[in-house]
C-alpha positions in Angstrom: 31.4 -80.0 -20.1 33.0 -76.9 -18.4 31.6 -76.2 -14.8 31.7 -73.1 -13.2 34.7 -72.5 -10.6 33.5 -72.5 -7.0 35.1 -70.1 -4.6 36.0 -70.6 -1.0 34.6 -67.7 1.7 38.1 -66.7 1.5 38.5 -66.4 -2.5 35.2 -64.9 -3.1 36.0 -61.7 -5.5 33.2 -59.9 -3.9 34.0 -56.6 -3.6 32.3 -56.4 0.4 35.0 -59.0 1.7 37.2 -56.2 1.9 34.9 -53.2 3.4 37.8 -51.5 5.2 36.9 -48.6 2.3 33.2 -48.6 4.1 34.9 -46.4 6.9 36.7 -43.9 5.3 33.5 -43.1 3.6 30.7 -43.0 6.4 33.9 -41.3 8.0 34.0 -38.7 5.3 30.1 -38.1 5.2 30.0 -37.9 9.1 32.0 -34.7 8.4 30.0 -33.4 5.5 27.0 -33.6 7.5 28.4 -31.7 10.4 29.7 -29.3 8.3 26.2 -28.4 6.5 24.9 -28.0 10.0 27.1 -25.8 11.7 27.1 -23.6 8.3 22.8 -23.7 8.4 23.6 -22.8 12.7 25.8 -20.1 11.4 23.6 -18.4 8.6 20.4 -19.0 10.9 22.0 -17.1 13.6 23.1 -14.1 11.2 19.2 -13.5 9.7 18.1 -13.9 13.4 20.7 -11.1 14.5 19.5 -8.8 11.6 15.7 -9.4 12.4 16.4 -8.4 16.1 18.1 -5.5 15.1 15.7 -4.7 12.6 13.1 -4.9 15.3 14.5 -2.6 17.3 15.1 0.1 15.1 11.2 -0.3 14.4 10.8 -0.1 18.0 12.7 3.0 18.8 10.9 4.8 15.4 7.7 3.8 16.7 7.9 5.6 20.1 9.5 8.5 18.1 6.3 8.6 16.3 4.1 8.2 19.2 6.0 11.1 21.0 5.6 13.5 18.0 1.4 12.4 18.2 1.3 13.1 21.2 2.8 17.0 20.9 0.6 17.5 18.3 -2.2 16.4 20.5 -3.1 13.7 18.2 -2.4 10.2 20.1 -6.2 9.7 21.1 -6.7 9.8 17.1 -4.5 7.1 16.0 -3.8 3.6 17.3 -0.4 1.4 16.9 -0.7 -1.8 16.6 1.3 -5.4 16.7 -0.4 -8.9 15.7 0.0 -11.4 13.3 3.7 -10.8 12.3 2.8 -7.0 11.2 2.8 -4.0 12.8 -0.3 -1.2 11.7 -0.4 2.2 11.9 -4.5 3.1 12.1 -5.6 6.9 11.3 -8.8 8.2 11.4 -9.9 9.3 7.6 -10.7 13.2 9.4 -6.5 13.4 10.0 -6.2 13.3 6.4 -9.4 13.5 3.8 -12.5 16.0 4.2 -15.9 14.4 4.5 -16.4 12.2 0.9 -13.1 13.2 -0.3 -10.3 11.4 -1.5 -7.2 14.1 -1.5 -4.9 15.1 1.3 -6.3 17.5 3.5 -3.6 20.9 4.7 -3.2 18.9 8.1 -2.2 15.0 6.4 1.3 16.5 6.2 1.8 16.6 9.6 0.6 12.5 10.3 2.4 11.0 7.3 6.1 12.8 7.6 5.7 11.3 10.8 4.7 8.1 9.5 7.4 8.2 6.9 10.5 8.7 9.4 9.0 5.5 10.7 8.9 3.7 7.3 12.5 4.7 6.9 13.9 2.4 9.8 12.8 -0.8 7.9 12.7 -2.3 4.9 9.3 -4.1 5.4 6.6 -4.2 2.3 4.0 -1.4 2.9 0.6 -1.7 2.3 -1.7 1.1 2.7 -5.5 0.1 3.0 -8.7 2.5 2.8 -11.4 1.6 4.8 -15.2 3.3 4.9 -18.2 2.9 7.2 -21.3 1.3 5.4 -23.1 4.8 4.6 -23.4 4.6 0.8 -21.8 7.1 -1.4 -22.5 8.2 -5.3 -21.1 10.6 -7.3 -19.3 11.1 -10.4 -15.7 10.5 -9.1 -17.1 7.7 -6.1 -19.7 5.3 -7.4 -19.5 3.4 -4.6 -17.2 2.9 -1.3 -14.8 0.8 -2.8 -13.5 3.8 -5.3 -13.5 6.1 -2.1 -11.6 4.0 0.1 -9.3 3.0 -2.9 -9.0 6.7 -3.8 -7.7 7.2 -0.1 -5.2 4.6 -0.2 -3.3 5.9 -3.6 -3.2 9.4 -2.5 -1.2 8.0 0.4 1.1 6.2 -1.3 1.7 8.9 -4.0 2.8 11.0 -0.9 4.7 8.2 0.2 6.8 8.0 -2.6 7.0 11.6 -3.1 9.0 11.0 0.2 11.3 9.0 -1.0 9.9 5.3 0.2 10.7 3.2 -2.7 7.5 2.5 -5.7 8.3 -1.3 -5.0 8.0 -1.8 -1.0 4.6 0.1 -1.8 1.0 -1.4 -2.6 -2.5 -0.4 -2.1 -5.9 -2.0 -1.1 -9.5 -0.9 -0.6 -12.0 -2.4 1.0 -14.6 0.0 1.4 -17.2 -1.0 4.0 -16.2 -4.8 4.2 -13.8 -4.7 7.1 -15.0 -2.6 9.7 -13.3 -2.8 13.4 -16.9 -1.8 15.2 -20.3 -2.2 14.3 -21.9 0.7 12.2 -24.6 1.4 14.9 -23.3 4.8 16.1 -22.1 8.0 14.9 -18.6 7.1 16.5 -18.7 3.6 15.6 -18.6 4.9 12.0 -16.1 7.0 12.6 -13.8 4.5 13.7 -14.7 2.2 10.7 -14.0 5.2 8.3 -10.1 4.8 8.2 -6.7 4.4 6.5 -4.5 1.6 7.9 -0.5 1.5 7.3 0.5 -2.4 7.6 4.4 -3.0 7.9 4.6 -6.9 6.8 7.0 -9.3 7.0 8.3 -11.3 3.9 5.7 -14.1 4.0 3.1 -11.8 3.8 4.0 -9.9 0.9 2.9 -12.3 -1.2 -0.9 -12.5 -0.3 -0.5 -14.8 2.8 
């Protein structure tokens, strides 16, 4: 009967007695590694760089705007402001609609081609949103608040991209008297709460977030 050969330590055809190979390879991975991280480092460092300078483009455009508001005598009508990653222009509904209405009044001209030399140092996702105080409406065109403060919204954006701000950085939401920023107690309350809002948002936020 045949028996199987034995091997000495030092015969064994195990390929791990030799493992001088072992080196060159964590060796070679080492190196891939580093090089994966210092490309990450490099490409991490280039989006930074273009989101500072994107930022401050924003940032000179918005104290351009807030210098033409304040010539036209306008600043104590409009607020600017920064939270959350977004940046939101707030106008009062007066700048731009008449009372119940939904077109741009003669004096919107002079807000928005403000607003749109702002919109032109970025290329942020827009989203213009129509807000109303919690006095009901009816009527033929407005059933209710949310087709008013819809309404509001498009006919921004339509002058928007009459302007030249691309159809796809552009979308539209109204939330009639859902989200007001005071409580509808008093005349000026309400007039706070009626209001279009110009949000400049960054990538995550495009998508619903």
């Amino acid at each position: 009967m045949r028996t199987n050969p034995r091997f000495t330590e030092e015969e064994s055809p195990s390929p791990l007695q030799d493992a001088t190979w072992l080196y060159s390879y964590a060796d070679m991975i080492t190196q891939l590694l580093l090089f994966i991280i210092l490309t990450v480092s490099v490409v991490g460092l280039k989006a930074m760089d273009q989101v500072s300078q994107e930022d401050e483009q924003v940032n000179e455009a918005v104290e351009e705007f807030e210098d033409l508001i304040a010539k036209q005598g306008l600043d104590d009508q409009l607020d600017i402001d920064r939270a959350a990653g977004r940046l939101v222009i707030r106008l009062r509904s007066y700048l731009l609609f008449g009372e119940g209405k939904a077109d741009l009044g003669p004096d919107a001209a002079a807000v928005l081609d403000g607003v749109v030399v702002l919109l032109r140092h970025t290329d942020r996702h827009i989203r213009v949103e129509g807000h109303t105080d919690n006095v009901p409406i009816k009527s033929a065109r407005f059933p209710s608040n949310w087709e008013l403060s819809t309404e509001r919204a498009l006919s921004v954006i339509e002058y928007f991209e009459k302007a030249g701000i691309a159809r796809d950085r552009l979308s539209v939401a109204g939330y009639g008297e859902f989200h007001p920023i005071m409580p509808n107690d008093t005349k000026a309350h309400r007039t706070l709460n009626r209001r279009v809002e110009i949000a400049l948002l960054e990538a995550k936020q495009e998508a619903g977030e």
